[in-house]
LOKOLZA-290575 format. One record per atom (N, C-alpha, C, O): residue in one letter; x, y, z. Coordinates in steps of 0.1 Angstrom, whole numbers, plus 5000, padded with zeros to 4 digits. Example, Ala and Ser with C-alpha at 12.3 -4.5 7.8 and 13.67 -1.06 7.14 Angstrom:
residues 2
NODE/code/xx/yy/zz
NODE/a/5132/4943/5078
NODE/a/5123/4955/5078
NODE/a/5132/4967/5078
NODE/a/5142/4967/5085
NODE/s/5128/4978/5071
NODE/s/5137/4989/5071
NODE/s/5129/5000/5079
NODE/s/5134/5011/5080
//
This chain:
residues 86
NODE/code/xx/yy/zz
NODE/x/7817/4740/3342
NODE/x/7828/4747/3348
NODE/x/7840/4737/3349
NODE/x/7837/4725/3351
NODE/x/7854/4741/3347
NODE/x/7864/4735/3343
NODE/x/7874/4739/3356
NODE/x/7876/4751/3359
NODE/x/7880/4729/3364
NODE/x/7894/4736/3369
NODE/x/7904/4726/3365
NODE/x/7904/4714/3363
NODE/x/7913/4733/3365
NODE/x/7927/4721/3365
NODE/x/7940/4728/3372
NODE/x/7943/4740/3370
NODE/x/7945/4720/3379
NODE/x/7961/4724/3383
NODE/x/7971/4716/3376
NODE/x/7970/4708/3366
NODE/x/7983/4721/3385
NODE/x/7993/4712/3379
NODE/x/8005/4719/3387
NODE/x/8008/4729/3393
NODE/x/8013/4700/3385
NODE/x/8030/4708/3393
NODE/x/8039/4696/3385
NODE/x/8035/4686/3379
NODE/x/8049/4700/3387
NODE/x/8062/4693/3382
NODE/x/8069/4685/3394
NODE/x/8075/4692/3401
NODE/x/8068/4673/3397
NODE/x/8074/4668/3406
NODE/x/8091/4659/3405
NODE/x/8092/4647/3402
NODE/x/8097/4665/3406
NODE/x/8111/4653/3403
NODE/x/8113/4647/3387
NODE/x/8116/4635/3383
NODE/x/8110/4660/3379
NODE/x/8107/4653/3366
NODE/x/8097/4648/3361
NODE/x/8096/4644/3350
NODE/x/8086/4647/3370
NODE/x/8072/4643/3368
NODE/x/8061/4654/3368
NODE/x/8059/4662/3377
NODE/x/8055/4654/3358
NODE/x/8040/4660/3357
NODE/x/8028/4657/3362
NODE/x/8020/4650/3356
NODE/x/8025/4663/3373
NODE/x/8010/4658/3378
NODE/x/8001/4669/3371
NODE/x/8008/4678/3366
NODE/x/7990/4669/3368
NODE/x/7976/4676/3362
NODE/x/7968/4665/3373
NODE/x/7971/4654/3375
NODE/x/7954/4675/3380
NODE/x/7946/4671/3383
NODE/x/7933/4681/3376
NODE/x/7933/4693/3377
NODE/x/7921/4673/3368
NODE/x/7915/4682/3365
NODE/x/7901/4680/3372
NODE/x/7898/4669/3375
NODE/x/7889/4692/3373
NODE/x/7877/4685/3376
NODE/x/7866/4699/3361
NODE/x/7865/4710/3355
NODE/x/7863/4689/3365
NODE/x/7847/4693/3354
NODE/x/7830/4687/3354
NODE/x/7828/4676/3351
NODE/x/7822/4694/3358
NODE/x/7812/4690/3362
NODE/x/7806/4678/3352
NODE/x/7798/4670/3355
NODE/x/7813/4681/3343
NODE/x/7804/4666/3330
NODE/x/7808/4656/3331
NODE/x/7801/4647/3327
NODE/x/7824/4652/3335
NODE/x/7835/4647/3335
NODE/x/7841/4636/3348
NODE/x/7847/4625/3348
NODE/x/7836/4647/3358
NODE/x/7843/4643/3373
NODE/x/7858/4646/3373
NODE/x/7863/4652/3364
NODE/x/7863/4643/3383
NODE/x/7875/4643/3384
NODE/x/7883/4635/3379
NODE/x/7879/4623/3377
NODE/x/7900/4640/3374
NODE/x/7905/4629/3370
NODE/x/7924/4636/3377
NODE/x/7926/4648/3379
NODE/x/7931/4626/3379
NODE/x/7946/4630/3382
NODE/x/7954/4620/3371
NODE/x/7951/4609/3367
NODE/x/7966/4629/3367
NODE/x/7970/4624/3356
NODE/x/7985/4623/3358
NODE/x/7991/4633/3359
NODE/x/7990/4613/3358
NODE/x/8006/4614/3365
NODE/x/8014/4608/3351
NODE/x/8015/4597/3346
NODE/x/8023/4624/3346
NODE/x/8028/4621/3330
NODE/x/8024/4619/3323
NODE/x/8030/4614/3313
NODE/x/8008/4625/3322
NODE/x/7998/4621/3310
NODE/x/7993/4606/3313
NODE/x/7986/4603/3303
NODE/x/7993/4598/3321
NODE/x/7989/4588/3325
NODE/x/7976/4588/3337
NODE/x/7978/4590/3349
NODE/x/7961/4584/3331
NODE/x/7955/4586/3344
NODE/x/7956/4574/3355
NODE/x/7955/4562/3353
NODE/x/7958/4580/3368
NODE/x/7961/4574/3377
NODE/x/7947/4570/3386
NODE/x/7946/4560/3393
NODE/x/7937/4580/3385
NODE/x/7927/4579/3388
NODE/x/7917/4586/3388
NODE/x/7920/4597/3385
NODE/x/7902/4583/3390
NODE/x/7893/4591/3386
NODE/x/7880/4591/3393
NODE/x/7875/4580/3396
NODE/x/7873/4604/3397
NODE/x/7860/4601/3408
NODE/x/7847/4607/3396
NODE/x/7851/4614/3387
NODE/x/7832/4604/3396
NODE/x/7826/4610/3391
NODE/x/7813/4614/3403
NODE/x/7801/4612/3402
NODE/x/7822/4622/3417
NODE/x/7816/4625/3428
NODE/x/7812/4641/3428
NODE/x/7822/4648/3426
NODE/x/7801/4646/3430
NODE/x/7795/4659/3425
NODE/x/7789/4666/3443
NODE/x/7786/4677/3446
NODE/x/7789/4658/3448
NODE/x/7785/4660/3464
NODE/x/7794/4663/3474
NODE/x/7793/4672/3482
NODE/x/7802/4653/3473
NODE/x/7812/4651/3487
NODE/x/7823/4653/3480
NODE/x/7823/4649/3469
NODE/x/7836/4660/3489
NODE/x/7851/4658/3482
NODE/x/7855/4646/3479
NODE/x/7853/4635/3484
NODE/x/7861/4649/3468
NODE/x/7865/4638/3463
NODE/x/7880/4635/3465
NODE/x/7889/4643/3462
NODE/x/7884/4625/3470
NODE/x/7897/4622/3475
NODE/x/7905/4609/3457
NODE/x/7897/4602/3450
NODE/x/7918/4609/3454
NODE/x/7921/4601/3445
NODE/x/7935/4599/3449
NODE/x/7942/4605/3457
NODE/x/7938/4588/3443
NODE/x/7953/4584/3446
NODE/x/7959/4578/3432
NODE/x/7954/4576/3421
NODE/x/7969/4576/3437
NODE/x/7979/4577/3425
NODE/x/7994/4571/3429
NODE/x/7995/4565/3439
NODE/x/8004/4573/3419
NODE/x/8014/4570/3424
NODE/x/8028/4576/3412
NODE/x/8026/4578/3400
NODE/x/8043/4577/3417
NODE/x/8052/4579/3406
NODE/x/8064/4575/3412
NODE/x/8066/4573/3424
NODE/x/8074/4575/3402
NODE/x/8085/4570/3405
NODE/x/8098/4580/3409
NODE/x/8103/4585/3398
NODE/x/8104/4583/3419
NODE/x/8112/4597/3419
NODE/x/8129/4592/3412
NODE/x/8133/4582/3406
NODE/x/8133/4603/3415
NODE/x/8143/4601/3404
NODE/x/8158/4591/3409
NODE/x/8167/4586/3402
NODE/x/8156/4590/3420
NODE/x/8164/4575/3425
NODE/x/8155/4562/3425
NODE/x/8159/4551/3428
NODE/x/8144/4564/3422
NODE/x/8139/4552/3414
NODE/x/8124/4546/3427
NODE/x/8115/4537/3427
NODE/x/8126/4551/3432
NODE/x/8115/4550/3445
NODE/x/8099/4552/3442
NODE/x/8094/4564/3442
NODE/x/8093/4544/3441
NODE/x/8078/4546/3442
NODE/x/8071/4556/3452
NODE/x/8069/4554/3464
NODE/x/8068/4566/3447
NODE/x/8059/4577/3463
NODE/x/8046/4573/3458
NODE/x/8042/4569/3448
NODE/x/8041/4576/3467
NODE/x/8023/4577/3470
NODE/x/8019/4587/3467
NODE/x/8021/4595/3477
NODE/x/8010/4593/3454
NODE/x/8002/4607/3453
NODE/x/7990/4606/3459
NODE/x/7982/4596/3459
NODE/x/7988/4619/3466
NODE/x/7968/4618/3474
NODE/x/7967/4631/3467
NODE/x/7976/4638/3464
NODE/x/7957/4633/3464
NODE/x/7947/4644/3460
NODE/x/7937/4645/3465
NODE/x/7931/4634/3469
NODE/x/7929/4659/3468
NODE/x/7916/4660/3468
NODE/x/7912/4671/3464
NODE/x/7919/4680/3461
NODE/x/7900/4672/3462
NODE/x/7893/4685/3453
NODE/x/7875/4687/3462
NODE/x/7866/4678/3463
NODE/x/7876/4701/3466
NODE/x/7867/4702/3475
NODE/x/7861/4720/3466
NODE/x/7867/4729/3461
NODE/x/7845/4716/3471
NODE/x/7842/4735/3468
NODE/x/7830/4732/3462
NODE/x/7828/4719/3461
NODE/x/7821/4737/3457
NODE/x/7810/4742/3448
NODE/x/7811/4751/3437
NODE/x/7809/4748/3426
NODE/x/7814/4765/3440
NODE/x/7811/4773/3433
NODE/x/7827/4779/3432
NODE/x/7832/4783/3421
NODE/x/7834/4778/3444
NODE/x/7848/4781/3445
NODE/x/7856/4770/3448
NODE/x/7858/4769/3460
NODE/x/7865/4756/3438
NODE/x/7871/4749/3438
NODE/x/7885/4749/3442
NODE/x/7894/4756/3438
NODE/x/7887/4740/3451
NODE/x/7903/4739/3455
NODE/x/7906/4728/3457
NODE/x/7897/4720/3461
NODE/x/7918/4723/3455
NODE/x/7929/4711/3457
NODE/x/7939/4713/3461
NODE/x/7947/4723/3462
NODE/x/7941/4699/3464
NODE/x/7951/4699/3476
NODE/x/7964/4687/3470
NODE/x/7959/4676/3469
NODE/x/7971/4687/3467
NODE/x/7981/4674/3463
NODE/x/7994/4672/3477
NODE/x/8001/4681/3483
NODE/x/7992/4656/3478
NODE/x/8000/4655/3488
NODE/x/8010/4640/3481
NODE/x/8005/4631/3474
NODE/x/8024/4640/3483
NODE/x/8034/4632/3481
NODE/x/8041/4625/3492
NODE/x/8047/4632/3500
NODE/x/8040/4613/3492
NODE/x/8043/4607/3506
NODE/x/8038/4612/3516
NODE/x/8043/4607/3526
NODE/x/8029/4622/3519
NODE/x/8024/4628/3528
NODE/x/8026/4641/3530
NODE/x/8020/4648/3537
NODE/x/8037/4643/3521
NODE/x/8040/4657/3522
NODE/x/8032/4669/3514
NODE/x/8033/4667/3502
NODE/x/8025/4684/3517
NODE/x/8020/4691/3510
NODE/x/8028/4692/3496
NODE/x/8040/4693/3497
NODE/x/8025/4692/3487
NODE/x/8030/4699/3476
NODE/x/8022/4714/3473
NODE/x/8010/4715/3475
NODE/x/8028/4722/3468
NODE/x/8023/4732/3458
NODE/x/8020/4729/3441
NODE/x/8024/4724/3430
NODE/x/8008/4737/3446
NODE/x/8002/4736/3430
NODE/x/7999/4749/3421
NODE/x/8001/4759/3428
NODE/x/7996/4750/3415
NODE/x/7996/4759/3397
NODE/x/7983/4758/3393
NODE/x/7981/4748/3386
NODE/x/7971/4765/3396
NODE/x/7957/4769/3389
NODE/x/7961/4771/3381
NODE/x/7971/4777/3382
NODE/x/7959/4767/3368
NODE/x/7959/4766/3351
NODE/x/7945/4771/3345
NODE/x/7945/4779/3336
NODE/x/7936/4766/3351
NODE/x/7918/4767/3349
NODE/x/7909/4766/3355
NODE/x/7897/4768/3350
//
């Protein structure tokens, strides 16, 4: 089983995807930022991007569920919205 999201941040592309063969992975511009191969417990990942005055933010992710998958993406702390893709 396959999910993946995604959102557009300040010009930037986040994709987080998970897949059971695979694990998790967060991809910031096509760049992976990081990756879990955790099948038990949520998996938390972090990351990071540059906004468009030039500022470093802090990406957090996590991805929690079994049978029904969800994620969560957070930017300096703040919720973001995200885009089920798969």
């Amino acid at each position: 089983m396959k999910s993946e999201w995604t959102t557009n941040y300040e010009g930037n592309e986040i994709r987080i995807t998970n897949n059971w063969f695979s694990g998790e992975k967060l991809f910031v511009n096509n760049e992976l930022q990081d990756e879990q191969l955790n099948f038990i417990t949520p998996s938390n990942m972090t990351g990071s991007l540059i906004d468009k005055n030039g500022n470093k933010l802090h990406v957090k992710t996590n991805i929690s569920g079994f049978l029904s998958v969800s994620c969560r993406l957070f930017i300096n702390n703040k919720k973001i919205t995200l885009q089920q893709i798969a």
